[in-house]
PDB file with SEQRES, HELIX, SHEET and CRYST1 records, atoms N, CA, C and O in Angstrom:
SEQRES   1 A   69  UNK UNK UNK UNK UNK UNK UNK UNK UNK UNK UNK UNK UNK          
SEQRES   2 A   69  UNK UNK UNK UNK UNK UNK UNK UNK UNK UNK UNK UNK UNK          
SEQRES   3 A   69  UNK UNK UNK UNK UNK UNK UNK UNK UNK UNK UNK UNK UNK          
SEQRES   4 A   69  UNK UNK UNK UNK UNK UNK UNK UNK UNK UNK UNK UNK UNK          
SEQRES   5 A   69  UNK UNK UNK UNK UNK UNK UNK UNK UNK UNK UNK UNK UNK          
SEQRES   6 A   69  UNK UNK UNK UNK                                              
HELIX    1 AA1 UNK A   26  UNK A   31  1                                   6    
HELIX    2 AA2 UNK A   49  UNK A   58  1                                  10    
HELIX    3 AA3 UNK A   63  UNK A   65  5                                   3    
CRYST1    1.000    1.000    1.000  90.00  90.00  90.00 P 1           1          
ATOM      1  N   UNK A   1       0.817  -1.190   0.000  1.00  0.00           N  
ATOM      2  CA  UNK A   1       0.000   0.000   0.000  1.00  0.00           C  
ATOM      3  C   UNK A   1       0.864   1.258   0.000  1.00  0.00           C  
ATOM      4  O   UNK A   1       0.750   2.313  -0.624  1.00  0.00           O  
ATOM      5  N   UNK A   2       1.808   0.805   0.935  1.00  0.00           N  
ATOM      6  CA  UNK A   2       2.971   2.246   0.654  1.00  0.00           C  
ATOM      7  C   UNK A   2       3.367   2.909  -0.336  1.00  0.00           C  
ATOM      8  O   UNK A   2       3.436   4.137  -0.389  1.00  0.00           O  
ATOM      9  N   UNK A   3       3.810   1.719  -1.649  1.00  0.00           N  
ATOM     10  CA  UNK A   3       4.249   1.504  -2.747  1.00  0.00           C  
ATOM     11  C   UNK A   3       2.735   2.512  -4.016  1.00  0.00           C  
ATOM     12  O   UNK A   3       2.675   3.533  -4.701  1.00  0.00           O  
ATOM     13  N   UNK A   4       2.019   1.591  -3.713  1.00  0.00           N  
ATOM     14  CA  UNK A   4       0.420   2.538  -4.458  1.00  0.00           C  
ATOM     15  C   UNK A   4       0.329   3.881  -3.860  1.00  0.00           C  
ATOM     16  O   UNK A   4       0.176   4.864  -4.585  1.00  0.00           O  
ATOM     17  N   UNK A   5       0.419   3.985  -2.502  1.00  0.00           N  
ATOM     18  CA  UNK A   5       0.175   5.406  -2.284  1.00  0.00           C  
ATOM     19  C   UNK A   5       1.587   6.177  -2.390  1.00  0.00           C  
ATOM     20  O   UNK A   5       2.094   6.545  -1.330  1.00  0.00           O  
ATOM     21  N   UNK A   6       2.039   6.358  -3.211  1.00  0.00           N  
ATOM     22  CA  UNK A   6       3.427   6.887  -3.422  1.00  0.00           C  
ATOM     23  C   UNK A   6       4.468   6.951  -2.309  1.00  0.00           C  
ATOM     24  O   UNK A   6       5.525   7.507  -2.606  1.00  0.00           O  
ATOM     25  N   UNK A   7       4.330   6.460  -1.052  1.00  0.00           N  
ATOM     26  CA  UNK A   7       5.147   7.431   0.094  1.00  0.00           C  
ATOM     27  C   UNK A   7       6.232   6.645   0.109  1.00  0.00           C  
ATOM     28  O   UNK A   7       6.947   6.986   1.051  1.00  0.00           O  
ATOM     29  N   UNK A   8       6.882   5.374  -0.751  1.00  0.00           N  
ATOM     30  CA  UNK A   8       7.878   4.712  -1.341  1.00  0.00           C  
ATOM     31  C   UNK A   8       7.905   4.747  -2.659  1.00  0.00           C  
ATOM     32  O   UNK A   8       6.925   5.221  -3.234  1.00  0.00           O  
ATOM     33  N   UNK A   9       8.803   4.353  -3.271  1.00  0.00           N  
ATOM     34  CA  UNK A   9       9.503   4.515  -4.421  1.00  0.00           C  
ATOM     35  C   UNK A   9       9.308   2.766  -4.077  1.00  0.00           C  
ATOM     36  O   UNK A   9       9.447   2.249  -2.969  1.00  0.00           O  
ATOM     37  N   UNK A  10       8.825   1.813  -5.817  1.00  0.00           N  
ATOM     38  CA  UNK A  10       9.376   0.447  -5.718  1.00  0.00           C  
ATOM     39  C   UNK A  10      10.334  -0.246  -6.099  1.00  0.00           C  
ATOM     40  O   UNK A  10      10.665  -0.129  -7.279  1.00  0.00           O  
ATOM     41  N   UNK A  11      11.164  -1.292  -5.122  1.00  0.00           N  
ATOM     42  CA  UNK A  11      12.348  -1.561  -5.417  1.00  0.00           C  
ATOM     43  C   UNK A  11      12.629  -2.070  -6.483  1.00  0.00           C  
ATOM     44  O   UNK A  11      13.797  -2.202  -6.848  1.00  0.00           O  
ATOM     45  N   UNK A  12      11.320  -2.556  -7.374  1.00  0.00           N  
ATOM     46  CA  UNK A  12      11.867  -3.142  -8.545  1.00  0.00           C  
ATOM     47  C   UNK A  12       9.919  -3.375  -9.719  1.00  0.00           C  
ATOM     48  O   UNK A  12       8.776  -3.417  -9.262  1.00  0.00           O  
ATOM     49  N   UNK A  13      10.291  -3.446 -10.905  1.00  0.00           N  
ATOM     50  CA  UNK A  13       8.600  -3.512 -11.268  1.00  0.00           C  
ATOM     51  C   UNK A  13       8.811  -2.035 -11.606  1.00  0.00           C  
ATOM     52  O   UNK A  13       9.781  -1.285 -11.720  1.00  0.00           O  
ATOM     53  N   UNK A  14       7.077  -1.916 -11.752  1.00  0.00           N  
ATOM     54  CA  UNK A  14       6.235  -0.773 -11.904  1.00  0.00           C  
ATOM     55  C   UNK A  14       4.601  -1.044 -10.850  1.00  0.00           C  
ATOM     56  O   UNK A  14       4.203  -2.097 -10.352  1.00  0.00           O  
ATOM     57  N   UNK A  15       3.925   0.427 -10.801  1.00  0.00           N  
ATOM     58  CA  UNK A  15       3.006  -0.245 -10.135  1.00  0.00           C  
ATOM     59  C   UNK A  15       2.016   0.672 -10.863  1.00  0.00           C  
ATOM     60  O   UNK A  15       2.646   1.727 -10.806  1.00  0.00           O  
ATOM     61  N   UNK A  16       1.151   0.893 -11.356  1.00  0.00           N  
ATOM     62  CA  UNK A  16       0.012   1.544 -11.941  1.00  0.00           C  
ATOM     63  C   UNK A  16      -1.202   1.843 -11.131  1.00  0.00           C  
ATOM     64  O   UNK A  16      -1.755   1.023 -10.398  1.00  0.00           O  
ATOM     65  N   UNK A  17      -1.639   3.282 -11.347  1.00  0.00           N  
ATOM     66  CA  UNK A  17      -3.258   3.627 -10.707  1.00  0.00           C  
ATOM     67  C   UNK A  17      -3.648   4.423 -11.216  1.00  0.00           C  
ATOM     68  O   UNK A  17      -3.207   5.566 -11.332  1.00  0.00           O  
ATOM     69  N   UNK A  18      -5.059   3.698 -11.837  1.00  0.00           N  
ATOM     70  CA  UNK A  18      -5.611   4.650 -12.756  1.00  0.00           C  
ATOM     71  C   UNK A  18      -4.846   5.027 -13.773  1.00  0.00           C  
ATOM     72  O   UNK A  18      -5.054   6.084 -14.369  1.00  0.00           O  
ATOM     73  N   UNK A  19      -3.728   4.076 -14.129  1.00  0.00           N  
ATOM     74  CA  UNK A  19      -3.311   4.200 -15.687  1.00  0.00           C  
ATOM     75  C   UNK A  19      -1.976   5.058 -15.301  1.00  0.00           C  
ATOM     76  O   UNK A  19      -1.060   5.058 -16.124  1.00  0.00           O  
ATOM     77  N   UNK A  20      -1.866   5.600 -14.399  1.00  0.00           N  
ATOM     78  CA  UNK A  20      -0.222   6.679 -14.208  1.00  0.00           C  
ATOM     79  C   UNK A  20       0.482   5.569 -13.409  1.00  0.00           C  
ATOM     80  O   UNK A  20      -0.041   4.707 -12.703  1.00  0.00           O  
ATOM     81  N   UNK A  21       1.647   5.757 -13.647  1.00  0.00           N  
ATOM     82  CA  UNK A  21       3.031   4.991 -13.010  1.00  0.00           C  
ATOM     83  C   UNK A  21       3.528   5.928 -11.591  1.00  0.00           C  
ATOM     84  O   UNK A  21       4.204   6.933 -11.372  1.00  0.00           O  
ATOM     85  N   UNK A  22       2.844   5.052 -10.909  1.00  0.00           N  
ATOM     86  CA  UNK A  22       3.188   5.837  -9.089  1.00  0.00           C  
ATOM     87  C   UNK A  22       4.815   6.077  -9.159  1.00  0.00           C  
ATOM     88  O   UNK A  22       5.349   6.276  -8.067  1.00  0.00           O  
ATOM     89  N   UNK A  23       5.606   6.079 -10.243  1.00  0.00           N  
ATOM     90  CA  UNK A  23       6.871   6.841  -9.632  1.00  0.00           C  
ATOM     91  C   UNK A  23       6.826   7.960 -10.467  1.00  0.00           C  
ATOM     92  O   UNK A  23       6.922   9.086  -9.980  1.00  0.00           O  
ATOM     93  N   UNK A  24       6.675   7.763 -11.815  1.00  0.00           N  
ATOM     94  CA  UNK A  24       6.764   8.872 -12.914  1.00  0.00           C  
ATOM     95  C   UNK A  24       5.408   9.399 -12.834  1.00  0.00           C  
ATOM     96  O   UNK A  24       5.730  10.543 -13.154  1.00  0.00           O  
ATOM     97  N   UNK A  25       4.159   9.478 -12.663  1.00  0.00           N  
ATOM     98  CA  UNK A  25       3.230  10.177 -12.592  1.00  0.00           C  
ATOM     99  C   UNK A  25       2.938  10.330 -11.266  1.00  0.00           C  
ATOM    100  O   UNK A  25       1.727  10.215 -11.073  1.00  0.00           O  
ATOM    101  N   UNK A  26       3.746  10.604 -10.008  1.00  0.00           N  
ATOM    102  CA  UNK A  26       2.784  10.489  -8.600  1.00  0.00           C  
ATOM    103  C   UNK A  26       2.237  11.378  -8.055  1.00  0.00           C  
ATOM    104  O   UNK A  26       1.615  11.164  -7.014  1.00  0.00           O  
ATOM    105  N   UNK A  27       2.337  12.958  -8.756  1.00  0.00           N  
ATOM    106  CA  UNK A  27       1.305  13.550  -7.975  1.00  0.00           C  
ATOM    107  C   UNK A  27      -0.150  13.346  -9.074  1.00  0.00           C  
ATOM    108  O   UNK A  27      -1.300  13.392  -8.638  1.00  0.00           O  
ATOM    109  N   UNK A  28       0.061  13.207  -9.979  1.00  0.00           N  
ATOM    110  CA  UNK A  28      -1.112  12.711 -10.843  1.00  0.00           C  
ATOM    111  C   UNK A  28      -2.045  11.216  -9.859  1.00  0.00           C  
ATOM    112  O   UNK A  28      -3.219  11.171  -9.494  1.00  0.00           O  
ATOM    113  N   UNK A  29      -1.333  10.555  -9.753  1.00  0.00           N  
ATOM    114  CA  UNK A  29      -1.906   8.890  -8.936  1.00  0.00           C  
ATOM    115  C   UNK A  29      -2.559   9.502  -8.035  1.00  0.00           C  
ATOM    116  O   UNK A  29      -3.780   9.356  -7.998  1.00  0.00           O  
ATOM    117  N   UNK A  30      -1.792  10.464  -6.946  1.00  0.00           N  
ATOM    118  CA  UNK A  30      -1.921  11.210  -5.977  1.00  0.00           C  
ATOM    119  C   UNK A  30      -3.562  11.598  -5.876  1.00  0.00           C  
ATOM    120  O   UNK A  30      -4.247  11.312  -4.895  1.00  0.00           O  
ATOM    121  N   UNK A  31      -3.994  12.203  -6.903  1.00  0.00           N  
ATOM    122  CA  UNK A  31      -4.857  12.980  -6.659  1.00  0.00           C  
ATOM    123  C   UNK A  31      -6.494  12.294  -6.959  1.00  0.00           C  
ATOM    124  O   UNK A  31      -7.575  12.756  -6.592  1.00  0.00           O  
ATOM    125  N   UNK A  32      -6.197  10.957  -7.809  1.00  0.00           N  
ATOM    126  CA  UNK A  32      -7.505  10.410  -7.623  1.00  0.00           C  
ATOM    127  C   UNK A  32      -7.364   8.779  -6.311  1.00  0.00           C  
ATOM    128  O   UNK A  32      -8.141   7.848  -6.523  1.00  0.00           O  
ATOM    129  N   UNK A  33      -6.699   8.706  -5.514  1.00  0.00           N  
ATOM    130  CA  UNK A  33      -5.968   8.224  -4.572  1.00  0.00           C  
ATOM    131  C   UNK A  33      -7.093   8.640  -2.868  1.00  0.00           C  
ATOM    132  O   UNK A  33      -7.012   9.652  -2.171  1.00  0.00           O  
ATOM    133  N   UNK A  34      -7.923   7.561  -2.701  1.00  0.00           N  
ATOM    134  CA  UNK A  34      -8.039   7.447  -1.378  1.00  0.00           C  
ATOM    135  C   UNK A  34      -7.309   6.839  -0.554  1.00  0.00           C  
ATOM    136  O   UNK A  34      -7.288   5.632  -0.793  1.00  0.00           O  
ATOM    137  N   UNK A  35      -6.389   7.296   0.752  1.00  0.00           N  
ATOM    138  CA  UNK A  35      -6.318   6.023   1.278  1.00  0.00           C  
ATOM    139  C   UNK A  35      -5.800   6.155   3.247  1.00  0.00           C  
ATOM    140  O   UNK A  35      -4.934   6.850   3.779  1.00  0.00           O  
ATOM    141  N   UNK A  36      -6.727   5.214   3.807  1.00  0.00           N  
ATOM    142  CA  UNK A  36      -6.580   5.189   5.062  1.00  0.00           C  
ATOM    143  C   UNK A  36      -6.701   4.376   5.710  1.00  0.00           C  
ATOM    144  O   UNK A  36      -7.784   3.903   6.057  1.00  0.00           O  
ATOM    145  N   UNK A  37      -4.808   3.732   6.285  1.00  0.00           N  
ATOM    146  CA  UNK A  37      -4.998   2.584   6.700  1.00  0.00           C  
ATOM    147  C   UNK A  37      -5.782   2.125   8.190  1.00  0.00           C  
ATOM    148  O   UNK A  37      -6.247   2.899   9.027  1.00  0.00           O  
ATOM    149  N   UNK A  38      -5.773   0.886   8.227  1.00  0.00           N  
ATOM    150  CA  UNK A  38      -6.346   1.107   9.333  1.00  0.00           C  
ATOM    151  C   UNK A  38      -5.470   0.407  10.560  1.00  0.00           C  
ATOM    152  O   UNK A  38      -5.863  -0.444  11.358  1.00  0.00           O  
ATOM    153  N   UNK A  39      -3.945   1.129  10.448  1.00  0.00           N  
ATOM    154  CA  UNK A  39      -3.533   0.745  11.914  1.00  0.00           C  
ATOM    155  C   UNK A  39      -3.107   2.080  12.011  1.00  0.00           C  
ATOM    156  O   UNK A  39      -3.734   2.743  11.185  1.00  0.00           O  
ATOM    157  N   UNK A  40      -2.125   2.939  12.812  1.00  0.00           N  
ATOM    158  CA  UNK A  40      -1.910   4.129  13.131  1.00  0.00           C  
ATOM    159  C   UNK A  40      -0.571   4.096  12.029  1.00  0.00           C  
ATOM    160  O   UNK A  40       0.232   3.194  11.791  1.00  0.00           O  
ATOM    161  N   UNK A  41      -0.660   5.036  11.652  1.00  0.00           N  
ATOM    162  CA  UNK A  41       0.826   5.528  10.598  1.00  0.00           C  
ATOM    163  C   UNK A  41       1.214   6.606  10.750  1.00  0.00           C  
ATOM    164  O   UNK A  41       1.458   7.479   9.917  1.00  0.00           O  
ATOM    165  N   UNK A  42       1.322   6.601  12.226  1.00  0.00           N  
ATOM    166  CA  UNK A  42       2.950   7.440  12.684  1.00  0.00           C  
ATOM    167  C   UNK A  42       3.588   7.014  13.819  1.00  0.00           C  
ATOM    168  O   UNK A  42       3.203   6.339  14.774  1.00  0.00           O  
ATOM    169  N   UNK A  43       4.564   7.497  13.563  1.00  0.00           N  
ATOM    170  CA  UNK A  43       5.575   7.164  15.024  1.00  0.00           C  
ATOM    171  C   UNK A  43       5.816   7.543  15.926  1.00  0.00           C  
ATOM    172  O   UNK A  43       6.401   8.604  16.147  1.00  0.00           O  
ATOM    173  N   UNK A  44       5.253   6.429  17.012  1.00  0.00           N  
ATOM    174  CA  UNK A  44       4.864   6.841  18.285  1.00  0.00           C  
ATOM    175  C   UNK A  44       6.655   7.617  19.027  1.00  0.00           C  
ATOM    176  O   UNK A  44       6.593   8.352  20.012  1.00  0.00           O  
ATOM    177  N   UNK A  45       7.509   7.416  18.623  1.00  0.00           N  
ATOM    178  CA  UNK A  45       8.472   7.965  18.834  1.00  0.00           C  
ATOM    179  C   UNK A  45       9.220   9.548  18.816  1.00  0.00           C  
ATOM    180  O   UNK A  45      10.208  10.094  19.307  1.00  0.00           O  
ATOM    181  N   UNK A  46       8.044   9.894  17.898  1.00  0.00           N  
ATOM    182  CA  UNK A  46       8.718  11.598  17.978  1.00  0.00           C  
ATOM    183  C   UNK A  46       7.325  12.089  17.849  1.00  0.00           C  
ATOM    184  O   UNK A  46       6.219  11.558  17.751  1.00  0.00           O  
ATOM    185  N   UNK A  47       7.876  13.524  17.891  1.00  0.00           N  
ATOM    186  CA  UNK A  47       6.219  14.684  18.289  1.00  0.00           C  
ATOM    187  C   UNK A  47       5.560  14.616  17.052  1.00  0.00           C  
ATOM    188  O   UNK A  47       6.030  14.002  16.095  1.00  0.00           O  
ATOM    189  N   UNK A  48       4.509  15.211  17.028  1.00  0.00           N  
ATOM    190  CA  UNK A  48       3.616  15.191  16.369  1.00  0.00           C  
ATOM    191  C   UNK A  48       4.128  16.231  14.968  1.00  0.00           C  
ATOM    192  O   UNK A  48       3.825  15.824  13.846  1.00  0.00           O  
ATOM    193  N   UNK A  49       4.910  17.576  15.102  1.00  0.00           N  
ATOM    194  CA  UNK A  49       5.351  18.047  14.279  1.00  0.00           C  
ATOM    195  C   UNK A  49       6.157  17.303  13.763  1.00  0.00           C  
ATOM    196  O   UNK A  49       6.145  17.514  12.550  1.00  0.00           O  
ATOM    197  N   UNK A  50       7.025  16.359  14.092  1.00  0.00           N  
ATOM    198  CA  UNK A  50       8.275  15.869  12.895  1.00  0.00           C  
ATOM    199  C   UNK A  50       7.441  14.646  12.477  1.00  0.00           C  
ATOM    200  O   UNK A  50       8.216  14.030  11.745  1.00  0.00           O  
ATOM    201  N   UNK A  51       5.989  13.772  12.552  1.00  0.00           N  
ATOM    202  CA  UNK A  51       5.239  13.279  12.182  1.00  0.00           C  
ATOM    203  C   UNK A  51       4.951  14.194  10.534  1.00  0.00           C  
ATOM    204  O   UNK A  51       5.219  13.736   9.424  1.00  0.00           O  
ATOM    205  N   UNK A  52       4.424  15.384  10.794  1.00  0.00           N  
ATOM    206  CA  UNK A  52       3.190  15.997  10.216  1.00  0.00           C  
ATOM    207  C   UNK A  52       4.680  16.320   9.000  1.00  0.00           C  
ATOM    208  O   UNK A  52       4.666  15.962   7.822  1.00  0.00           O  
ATOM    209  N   UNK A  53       5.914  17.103   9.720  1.00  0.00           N  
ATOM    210  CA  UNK A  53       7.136  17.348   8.614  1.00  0.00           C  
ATOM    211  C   UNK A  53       7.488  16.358   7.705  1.00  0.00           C  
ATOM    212  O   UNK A  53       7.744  16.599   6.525  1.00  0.00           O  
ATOM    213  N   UNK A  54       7.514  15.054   8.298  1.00  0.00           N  
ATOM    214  CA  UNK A  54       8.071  13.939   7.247  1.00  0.00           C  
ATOM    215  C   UNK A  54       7.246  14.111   5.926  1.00  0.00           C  
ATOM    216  O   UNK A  54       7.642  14.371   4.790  1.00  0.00           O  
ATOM    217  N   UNK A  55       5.440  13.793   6.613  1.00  0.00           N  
ATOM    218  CA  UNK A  55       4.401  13.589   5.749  1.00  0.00           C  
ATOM    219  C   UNK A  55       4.907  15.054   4.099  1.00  0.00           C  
ATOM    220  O   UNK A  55       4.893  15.084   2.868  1.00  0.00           O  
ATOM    221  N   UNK A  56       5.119  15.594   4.798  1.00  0.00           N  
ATOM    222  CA  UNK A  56       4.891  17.025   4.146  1.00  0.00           C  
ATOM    223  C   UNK A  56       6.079  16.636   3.273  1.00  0.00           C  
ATOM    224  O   UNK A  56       5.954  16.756   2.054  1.00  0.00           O  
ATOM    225  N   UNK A  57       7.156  16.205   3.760  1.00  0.00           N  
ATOM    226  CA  UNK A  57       7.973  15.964   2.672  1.00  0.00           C  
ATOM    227  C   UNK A  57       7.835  14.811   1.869  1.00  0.00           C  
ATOM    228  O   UNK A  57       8.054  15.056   0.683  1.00  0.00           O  
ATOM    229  N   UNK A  58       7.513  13.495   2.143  1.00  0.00           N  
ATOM    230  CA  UNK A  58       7.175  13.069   1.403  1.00  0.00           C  
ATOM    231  C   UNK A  58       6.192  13.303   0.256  1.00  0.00           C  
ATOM    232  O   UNK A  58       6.310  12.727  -0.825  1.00  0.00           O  
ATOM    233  N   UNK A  59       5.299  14.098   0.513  1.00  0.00           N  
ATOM    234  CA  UNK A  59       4.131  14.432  -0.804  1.00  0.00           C  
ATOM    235  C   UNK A  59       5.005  15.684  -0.836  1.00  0.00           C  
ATOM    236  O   UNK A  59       4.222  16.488  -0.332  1.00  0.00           O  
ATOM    237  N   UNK A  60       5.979  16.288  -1.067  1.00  0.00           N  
ATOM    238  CA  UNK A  60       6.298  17.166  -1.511  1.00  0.00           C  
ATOM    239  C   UNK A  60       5.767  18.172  -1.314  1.00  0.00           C  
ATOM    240  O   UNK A  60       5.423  18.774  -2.331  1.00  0.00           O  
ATOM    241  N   UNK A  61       5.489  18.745  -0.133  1.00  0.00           N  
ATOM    242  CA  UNK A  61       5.154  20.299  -0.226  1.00  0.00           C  
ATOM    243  C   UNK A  61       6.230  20.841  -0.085  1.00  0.00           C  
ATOM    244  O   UNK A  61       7.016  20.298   0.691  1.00  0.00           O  
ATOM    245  N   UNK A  62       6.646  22.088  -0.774  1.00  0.00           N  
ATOM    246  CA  UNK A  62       7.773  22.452  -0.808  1.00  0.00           C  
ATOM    247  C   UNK A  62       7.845  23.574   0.665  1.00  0.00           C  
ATOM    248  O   UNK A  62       6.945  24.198   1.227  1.00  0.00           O  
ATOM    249  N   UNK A  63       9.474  23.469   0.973  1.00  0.00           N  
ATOM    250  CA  UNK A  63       9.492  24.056   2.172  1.00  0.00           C  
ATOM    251  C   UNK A  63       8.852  25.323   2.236  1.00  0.00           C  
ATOM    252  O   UNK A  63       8.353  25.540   3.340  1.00  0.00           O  
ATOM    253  N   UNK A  64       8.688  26.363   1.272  1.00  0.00           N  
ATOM    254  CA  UNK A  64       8.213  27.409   1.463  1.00  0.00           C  
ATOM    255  C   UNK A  64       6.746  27.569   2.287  1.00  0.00           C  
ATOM    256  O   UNK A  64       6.228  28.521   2.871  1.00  0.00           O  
ATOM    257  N   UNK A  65       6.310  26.099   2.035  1.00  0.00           N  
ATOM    258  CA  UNK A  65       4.637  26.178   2.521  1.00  0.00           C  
ATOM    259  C   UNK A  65       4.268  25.419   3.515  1.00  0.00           C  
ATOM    260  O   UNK A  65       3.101  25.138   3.786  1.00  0.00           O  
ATOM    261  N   UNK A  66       5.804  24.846   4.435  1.00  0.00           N  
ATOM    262  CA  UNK A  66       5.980  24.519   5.486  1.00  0.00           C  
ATOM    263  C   UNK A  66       5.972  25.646   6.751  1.00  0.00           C  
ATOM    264  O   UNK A  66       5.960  26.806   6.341  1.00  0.00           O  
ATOM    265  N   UNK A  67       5.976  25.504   8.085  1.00  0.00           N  
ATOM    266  CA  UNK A  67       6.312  25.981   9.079  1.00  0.00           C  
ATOM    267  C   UNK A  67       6.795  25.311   9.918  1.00  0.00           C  
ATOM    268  O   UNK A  67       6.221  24.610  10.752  1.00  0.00           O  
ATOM    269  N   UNK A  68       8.991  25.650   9.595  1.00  0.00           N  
ATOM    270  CA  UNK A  68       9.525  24.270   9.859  1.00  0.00           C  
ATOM    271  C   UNK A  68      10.381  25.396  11.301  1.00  0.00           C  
ATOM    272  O   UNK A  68      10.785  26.559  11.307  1.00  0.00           O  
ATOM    273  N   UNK A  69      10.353  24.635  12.027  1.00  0.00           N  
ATOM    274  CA  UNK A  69      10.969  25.348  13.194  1.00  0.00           C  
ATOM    275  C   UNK A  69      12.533  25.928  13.356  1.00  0.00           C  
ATOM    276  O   UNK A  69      12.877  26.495  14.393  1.00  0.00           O  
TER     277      UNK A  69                                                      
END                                                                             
């Protein structure tokens, strides 16, 4: 699921949704893309901001539209 919802890159293959290639098309996949797993997906190990920062970098929001401490 990681792999479909872009937040990995796959180690090998291709993976398709909705016809775009989740590495070369992923904010395209991205955007017709539900998805919510159902165990907790974050880490209980750090605060809630370097949770919410990772997320942000992984989908690429660019730092400008962050509020990075």
């Amino acid at each position: 699921m990681r792999i479909l919802s872009t937040q990995i890159p796959p180690s090998g293959g291709s993976a398709y949704i909705g016809g775009y290639n989740v590495t070369d098309d992923a904010n395209k996949a991205r955007k017709i893309i539900g998805y919510v797993p159902q165990e907790i997906s974050v880490w209980t190990d750090i605060t809630a901001y370097d949770n919410l920062l990772i997320y942000s970098k992984i989908y690429g929001i660019p730092s400008s539209e962050r509020k990075e401490k």
